[in-house]
DOFIVO-814967 format. One record per residue (C-alpha): residue in three letters; residue number from 0; y, z, x. Coordinates in steps of 0.1 Angstrom, whole numbers, plus 5000, padded with zeros to 4 digits. Layout:
BEGIN
+------+-----+------+------+------+
| code | pos |   yy |   zz |   xx |
+------+-----+------+------+------+
|  Ala | NUM |    Y |    Z |    X |
...
+------+-----+------+------+------+
***
This chain:
BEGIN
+------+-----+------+------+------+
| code | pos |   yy |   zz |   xx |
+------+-----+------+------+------+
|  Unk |   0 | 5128 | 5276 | 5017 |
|  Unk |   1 | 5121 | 5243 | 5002 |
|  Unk |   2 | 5105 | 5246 | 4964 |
|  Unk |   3 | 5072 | 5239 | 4960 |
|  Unk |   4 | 5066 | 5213 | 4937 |
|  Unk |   5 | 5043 | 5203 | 4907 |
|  Unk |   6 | 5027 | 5172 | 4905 |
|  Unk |   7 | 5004 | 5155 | 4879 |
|  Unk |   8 | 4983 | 5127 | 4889 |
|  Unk |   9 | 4973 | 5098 | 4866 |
|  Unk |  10 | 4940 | 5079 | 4877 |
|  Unk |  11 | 4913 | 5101 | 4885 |
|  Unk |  12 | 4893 | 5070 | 4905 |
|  Unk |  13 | 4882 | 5067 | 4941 |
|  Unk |  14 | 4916 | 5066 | 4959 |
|  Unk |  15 | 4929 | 5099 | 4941 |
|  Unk |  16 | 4896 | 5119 | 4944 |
|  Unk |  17 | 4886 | 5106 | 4980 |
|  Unk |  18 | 4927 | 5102 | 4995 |
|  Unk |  19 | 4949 | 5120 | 4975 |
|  Unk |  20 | 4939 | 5149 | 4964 |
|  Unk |  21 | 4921 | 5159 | 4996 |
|  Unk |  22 | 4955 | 5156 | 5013 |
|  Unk |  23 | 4969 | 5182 | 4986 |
|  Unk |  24 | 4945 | 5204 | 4994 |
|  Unk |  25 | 4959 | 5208 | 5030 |
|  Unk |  26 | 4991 | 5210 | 5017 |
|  Unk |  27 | 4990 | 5238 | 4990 |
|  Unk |  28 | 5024 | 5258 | 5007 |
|  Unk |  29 | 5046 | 5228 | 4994 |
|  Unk |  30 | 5027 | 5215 | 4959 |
|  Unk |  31 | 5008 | 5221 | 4936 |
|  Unk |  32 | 4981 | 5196 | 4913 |
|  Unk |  33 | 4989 | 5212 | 4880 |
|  Unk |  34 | 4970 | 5182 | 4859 |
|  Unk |  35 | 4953 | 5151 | 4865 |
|  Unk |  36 | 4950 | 5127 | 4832 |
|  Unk |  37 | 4925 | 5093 | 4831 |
|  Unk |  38 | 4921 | 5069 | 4801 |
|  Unk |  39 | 4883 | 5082 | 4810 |
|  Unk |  40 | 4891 | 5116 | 4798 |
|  Unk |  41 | 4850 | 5127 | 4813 |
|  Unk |  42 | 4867 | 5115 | 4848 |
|  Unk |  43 | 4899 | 5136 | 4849 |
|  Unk |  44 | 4876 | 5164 | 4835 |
|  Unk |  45 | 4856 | 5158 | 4864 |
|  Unk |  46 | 4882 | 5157 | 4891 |
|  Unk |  47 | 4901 | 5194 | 4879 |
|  Unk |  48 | 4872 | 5208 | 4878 |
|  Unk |  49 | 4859 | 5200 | 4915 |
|  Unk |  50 | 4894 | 5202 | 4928 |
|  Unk |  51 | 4905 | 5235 | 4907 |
|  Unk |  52 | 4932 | 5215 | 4886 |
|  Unk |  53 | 4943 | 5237 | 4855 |
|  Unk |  54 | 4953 | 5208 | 4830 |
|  Unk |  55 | 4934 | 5174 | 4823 |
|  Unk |  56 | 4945 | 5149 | 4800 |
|  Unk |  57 | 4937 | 5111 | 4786 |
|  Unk |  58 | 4977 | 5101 | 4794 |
|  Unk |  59 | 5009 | 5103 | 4813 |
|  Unk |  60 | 5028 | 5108 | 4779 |
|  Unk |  61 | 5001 | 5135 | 4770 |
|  Unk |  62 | 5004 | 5149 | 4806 |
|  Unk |  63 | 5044 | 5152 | 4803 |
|  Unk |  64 | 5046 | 5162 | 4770 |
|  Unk |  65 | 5023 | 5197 | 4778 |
|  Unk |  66 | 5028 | 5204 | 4815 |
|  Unk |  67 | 5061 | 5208 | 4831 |
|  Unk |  68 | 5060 | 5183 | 4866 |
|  Unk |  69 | 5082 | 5174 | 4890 |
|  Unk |  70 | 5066 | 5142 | 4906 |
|  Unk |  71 | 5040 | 5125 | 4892 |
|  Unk |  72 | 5016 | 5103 | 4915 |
|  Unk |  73 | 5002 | 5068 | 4904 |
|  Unk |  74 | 4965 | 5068 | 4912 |
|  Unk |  75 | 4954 | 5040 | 4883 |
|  Unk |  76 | 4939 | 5007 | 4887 |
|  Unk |  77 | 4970 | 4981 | 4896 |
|  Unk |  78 | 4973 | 4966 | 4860 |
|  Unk |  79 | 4980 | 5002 | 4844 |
|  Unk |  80 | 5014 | 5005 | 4877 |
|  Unk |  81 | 5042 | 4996 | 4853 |
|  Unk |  82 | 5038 | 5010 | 4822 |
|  Unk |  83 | 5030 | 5044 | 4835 |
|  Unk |  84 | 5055 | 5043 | 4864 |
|  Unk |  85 | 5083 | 5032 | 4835 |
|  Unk |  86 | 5071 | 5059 | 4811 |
|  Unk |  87 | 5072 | 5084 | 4841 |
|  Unk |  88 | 5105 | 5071 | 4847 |
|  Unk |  89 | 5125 | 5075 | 4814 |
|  Unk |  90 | 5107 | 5111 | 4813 |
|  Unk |  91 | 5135 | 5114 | 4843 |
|  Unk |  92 | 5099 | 5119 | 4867 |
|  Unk |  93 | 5100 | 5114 | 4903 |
|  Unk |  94 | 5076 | 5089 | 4913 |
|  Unk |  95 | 5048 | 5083 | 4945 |
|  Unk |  96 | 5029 | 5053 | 4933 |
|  Unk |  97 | 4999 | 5035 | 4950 |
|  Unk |  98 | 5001 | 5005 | 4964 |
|  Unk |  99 | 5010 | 4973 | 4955 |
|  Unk | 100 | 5039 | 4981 | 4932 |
|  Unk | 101 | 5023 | 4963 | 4905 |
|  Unk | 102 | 5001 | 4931 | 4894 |
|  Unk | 103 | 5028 | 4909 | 4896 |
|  Unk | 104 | 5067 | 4903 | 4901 |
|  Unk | 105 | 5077 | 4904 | 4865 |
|  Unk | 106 | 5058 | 4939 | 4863 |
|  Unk | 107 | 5072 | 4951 | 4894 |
|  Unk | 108 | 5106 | 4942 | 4884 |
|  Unk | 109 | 5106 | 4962 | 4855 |
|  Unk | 110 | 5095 | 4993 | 4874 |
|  Unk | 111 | 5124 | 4991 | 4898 |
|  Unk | 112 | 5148 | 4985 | 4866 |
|  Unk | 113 | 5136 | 5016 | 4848 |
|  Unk | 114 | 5137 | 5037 | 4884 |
|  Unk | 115 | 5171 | 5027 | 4889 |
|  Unk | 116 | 5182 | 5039 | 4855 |
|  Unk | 117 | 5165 | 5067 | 4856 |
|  Unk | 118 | 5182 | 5074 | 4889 |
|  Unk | 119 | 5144 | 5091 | 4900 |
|  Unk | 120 | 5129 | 5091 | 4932 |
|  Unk | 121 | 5105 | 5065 | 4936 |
|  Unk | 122 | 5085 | 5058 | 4969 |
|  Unk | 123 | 5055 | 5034 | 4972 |
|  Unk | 124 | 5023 | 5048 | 4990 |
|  Unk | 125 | 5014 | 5023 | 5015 |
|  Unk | 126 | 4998 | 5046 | 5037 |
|  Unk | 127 | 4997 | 5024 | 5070 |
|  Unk | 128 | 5034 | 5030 | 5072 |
|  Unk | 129 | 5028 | 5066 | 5083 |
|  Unk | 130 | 5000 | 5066 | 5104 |
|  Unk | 131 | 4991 | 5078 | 5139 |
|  Unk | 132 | 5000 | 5047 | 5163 |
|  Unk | 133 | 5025 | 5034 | 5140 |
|  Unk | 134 | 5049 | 5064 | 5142 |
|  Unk | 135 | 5046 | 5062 | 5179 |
|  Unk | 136 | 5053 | 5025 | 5177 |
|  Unk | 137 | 5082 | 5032 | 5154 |
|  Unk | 138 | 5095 | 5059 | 5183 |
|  Unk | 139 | 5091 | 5033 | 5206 |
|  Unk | 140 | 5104 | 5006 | 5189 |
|  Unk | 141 | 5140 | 5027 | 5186 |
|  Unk | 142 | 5136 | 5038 | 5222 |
|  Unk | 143 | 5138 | 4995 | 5233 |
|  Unk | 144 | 5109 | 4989 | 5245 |
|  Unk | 145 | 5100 | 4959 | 5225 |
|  Unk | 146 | 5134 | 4944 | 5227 |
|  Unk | 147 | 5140 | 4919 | 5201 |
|  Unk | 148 | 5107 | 4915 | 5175 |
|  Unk | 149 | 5107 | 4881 | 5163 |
|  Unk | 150 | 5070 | 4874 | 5154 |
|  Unk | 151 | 5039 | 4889 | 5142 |
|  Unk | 152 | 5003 | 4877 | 5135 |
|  Unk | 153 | 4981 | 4903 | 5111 |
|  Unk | 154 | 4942 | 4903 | 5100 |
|  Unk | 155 | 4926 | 4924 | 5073 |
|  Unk | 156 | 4894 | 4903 | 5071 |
|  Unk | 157 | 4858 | 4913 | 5058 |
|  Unk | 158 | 4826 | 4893 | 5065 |
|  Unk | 159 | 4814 | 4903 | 5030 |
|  Unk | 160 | 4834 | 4937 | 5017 |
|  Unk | 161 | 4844 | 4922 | 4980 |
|  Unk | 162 | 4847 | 4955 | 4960 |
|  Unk | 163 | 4834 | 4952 | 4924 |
|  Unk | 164 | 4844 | 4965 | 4888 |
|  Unk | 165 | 4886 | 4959 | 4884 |
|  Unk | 166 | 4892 | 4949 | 4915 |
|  Unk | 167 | 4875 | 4916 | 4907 |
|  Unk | 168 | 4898 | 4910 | 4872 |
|  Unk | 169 | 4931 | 4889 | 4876 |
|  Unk | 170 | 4938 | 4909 | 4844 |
|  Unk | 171 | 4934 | 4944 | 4857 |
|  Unk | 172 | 4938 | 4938 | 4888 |
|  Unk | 173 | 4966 | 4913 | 4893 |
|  Unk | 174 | 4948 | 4897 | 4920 |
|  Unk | 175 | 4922 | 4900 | 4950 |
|  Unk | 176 | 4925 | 4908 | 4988 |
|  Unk | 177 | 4960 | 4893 | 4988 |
|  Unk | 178 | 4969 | 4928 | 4966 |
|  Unk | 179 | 4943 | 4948 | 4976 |
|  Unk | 180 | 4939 | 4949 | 5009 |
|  Unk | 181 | 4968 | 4925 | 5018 |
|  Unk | 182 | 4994 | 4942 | 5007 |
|  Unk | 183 | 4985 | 4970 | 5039 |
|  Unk | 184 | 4985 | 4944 | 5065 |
|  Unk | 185 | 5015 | 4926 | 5051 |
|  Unk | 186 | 5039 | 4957 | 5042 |
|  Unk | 187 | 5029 | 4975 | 5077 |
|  Unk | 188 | 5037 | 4944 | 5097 |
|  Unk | 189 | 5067 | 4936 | 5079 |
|  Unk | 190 | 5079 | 4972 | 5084 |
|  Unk | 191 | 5070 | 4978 | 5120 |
|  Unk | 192 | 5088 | 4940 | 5128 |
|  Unk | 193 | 5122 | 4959 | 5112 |
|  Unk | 194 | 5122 | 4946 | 5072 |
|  Unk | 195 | 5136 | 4912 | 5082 |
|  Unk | 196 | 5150 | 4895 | 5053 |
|  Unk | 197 | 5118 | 4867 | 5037 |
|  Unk | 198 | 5133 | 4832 | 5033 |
|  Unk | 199 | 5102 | 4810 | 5025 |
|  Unk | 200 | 5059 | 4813 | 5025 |
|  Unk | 201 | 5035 | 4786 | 5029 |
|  Unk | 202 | 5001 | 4798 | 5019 |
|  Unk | 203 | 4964 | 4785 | 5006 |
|  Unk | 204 | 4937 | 4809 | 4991 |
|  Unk | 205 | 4901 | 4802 | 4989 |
|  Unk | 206 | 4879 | 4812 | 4955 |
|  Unk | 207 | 4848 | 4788 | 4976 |
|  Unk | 208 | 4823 | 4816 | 4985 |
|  Unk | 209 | 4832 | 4838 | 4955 |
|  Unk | 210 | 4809 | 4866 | 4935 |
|  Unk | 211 | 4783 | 4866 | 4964 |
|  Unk | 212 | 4748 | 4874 | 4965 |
|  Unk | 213 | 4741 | 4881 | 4999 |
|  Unk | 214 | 4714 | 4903 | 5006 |
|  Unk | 215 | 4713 | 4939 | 5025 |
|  Unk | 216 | 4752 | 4941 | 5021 |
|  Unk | 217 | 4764 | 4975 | 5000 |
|  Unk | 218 | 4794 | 4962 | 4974 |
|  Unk | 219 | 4817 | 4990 | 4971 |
|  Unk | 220 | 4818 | 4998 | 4935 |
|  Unk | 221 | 4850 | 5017 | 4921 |
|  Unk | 222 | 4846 | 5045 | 4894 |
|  Unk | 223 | 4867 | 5020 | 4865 |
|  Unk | 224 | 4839 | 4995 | 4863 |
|  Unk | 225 | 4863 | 4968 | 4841 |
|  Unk | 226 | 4853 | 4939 | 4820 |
|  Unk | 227 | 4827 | 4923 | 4845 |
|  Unk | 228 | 4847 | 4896 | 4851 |
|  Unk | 229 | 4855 | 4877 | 4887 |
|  Unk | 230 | 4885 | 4854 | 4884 |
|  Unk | 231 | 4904 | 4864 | 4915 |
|  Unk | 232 | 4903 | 4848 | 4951 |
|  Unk | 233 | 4884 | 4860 | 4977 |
|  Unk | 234 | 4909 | 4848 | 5009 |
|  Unk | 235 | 4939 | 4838 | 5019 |
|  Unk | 236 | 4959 | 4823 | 5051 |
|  Unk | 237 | 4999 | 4828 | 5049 |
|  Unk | 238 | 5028 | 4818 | 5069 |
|  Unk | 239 | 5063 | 4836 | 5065 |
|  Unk | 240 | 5095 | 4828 | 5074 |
|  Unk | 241 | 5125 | 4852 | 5080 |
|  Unk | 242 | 5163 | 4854 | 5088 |
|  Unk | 243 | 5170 | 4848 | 5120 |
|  Unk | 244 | 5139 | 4825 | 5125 |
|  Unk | 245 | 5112 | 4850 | 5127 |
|  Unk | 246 | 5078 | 4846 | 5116 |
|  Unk | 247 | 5047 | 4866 | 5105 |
|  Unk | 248 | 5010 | 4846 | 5097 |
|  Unk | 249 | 4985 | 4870 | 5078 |
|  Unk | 250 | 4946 | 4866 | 5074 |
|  Unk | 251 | 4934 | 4884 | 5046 |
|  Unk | 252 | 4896 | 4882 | 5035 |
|  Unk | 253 | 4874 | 4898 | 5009 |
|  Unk | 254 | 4846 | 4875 | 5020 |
|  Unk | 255 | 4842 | 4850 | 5049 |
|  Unk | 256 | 4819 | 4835 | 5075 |
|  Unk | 257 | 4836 | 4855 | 5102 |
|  Unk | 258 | 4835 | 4885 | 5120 |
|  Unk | 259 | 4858 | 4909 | 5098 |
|  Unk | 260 | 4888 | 4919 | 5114 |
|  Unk | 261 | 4917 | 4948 | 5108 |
|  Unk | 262 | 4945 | 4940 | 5134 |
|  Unk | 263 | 4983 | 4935 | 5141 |
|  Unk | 264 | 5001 | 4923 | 5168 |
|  Unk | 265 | 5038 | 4923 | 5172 |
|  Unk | 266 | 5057 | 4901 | 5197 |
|  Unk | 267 | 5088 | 4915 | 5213 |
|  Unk | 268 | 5113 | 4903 | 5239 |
|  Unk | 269 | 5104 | 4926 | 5259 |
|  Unk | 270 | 5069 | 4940 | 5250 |
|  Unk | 271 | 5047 | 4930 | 5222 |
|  Unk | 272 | 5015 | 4954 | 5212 |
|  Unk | 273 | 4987 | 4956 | 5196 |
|  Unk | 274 | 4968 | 4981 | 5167 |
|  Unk | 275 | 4942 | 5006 | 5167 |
|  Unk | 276 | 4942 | 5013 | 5190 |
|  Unk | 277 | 4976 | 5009 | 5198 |
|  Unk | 278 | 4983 | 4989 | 5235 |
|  Unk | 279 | 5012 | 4977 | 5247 |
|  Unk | 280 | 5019 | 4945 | 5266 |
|  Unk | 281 | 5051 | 4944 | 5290 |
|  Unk | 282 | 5068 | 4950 | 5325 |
|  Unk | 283 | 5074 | 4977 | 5349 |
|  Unk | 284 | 5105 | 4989 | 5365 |
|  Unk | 285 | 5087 | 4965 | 5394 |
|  Unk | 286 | 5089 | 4933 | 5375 |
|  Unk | 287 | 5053 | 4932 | 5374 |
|  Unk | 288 | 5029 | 4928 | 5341 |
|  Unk | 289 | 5018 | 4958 | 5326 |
|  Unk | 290 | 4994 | 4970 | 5303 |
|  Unk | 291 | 4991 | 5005 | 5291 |
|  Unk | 292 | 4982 | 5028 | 5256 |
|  Unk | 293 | 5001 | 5055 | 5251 |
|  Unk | 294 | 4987 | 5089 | 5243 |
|  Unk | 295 | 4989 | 5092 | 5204 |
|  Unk | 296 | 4986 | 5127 | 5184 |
|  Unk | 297 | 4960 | 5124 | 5155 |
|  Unk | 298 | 4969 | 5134 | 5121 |
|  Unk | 299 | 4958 | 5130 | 5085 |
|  Unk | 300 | 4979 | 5096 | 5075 |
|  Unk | 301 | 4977 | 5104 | 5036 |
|  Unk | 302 | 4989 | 5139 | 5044 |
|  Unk | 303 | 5014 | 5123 | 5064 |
|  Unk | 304 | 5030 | 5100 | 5031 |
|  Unk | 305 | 5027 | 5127 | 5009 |
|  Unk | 306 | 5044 | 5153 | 5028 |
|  Unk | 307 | 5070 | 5127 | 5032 |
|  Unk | 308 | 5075 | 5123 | 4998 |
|  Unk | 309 | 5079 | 5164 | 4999 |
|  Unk | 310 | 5107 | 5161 | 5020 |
|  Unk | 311 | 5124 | 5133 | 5001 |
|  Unk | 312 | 5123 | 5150 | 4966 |
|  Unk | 313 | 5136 | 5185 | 4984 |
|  Unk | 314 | 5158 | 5169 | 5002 |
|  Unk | 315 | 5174 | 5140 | 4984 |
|  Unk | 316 | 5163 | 5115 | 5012 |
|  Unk | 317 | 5155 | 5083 | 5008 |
|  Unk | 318 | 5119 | 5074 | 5014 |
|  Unk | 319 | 5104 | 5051 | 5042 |
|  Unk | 320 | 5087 | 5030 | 5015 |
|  Unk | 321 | 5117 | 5033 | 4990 |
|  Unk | 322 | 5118 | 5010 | 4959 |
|  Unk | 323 | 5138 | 4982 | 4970 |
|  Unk | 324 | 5109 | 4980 | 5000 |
|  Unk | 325 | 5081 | 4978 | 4972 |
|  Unk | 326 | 5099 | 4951 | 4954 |
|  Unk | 327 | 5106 | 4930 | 4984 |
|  Unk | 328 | 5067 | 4932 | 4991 |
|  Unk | 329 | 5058 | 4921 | 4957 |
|  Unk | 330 | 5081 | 4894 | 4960 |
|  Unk | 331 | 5064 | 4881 | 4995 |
|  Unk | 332 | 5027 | 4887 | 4978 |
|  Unk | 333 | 5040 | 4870 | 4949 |
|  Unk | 334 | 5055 | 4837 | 4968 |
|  Unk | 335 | 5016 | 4836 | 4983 |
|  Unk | 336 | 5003 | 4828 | 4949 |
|  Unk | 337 | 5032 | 4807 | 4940 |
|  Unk | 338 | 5026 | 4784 | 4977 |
|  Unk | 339 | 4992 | 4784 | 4976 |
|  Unk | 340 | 4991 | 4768 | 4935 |
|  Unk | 341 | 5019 | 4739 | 4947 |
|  Unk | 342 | 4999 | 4736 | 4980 |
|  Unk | 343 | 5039 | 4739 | 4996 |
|  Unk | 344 | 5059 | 4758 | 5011 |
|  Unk | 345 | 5078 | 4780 | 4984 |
|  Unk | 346 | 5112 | 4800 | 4987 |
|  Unk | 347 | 5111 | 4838 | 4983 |
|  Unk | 348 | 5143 | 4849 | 4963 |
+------+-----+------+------+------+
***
């Protein structure tokens, strides 16, 4: 039987109490939440005690030096990535971490240097990558039926969903929609199109409609309120180049005079597709066009990563969303920023 593990959590906000540790309650055969630490020490006292957590601390060095973990999972605002997925590291700590990787490349960098040295597991938790439709797209995908994927187009657009507190601070934050809600769109496409190789980005972002006012619309307001300040950009238009000449375009908006949008389509040589849900564009055995959606089984998505990441540190596998993948990522997200200040086309290295 596989060992059941013990995992601490850092970052007792939103995405841990409302994502992640709702998913470990449905998997309490295979791990168990033996702490939960926040720089808010109220919060993580908060979180054991609704979720039945034995140990709550104020850090990950505080966590690791009094409760004995296998994994431990990165729940913090995106500044706070490196340094505790470094200290985790040299602890000799496996590590799931929330997505993106960190709040820039240098950061990220220095997360896969101390993973590799460490020789740790390390799996980013972009949850897209395990969800319903594309599993079945993935099953597909290595069945033919797409043929040759050469090009891809991806939305994650909001009329006026710009999320307050960190989210908001360059600082804390690293950046806005582009790493926030980006990095989903951007990581799932690039995945489901087969990891091509980046060569170049040409990108603009917009800061023109900014800290809105608009009236009747909710803001989404994280538990880490932050400094109160709004430096980041609220959207962005991109253009990727890979290997072999294919191509990806991304939309990604915090805030814009549009209807909203959350879609990706994929272009094959043989069939392309389209998400949620999930419908296929090709030919019959006839020649003739055809449309259809195949019958997909509904599961939890964030049960679905973690569970993966289960298997991997039982197993010794390598994760779907393995280290070298979250770099890569950070690098394209990174060469968005880079095109969209020189108003050119960049490289992506």
């Amino acid at each position: 039987m596989a060992k059941k593990l013990r995992v601490g959590i850092i970052g007792a906000g939103n995405i841990c109490t409302s994502a992640h540790l709702p998913a470990y309650q449905n998997l309490t055969d295979r791990v168990e939440v033996v702490a939960i630490a926040d720089l808010v020490v109220e919060r993580a006292k908060d979180a054991a005690e609704k979720f039945g957590i034995p140990h709550y601390f104020t850090t990950v060095e505080e966590l690791m030096a009094n409760v004995d973990v296998d994994y431990i999972d990165v729940c913090t605002y995106t500044g706070q990535h490196a340094p505790v997925c470094i200290a985790a590291a040299k602890a000799g700590k496996n590590i799931l971490c929330e997505k993106p990787l960190a709040a820039n490349l240098e950061q990220g960098l220095a997360i896969e240097k101390a993973v590799k040295e460490a020789g740790v597991k390390f799996m980013l938790a972009v949850v897209t990558r395990y969800g319903d439709e594309q599993q079945k797209y993935m099953e597909l995908k290595e069945q033919g039926v797409f043929g040759d994927v050469y090009a891809a187009k991806t939305l994650y657009t909001r009329r006026r969903g710009t999320p307050g507190g960190w989210f908001t601070d360059k600082e804390l934050a690293g950046g806005g929609p582009v790493l926030d809600i980006g990095v989903h769109a951007i990581d799932r496409t690039w995945y489901l199109m087969g990891r091509p190789t980046p060569v170049t980005c040409s990108a603009e972002t917009s800061y023109r409609i900014g800290n809105w006012t608009t009236k009747g619309i909710h803001r989404w307001e994280p538990f880490e309120k932050g400094r109160g300040v709004f430096d980041t950009e609220d959207s962005a238009n991109v253009f990727f180049r890979f290997e072999g000449g294919k191509t990806m375009i991304a939309e990604i908006a915090w805030a814009q005079n549009a209807n909203g949008q959350a879609t990706t389509q994929i272009f094959g040589t043989k069939a392309g597709c389209t998400f949620e849900p999930l419908h296929i564009y090709g030919e019959n055995e006839e020649g003739y066009l055809d449309d259809y959606e195949p019958e997909v089984t509904k599961t939890n998505m964030f049960e679905n990563e973690i569970a993966h990441f289960l298997d991997c540190v039982n197993n010794d596998k390598t994760p779907i969303s393995p280290i070298e993948d979250a770099v890569t990522i950070q690098k394209m997200l990174d060469a968005i920023y880079r095109s969209a200040e020189a108003h050119r086309e960049v490289a992506i290295d």
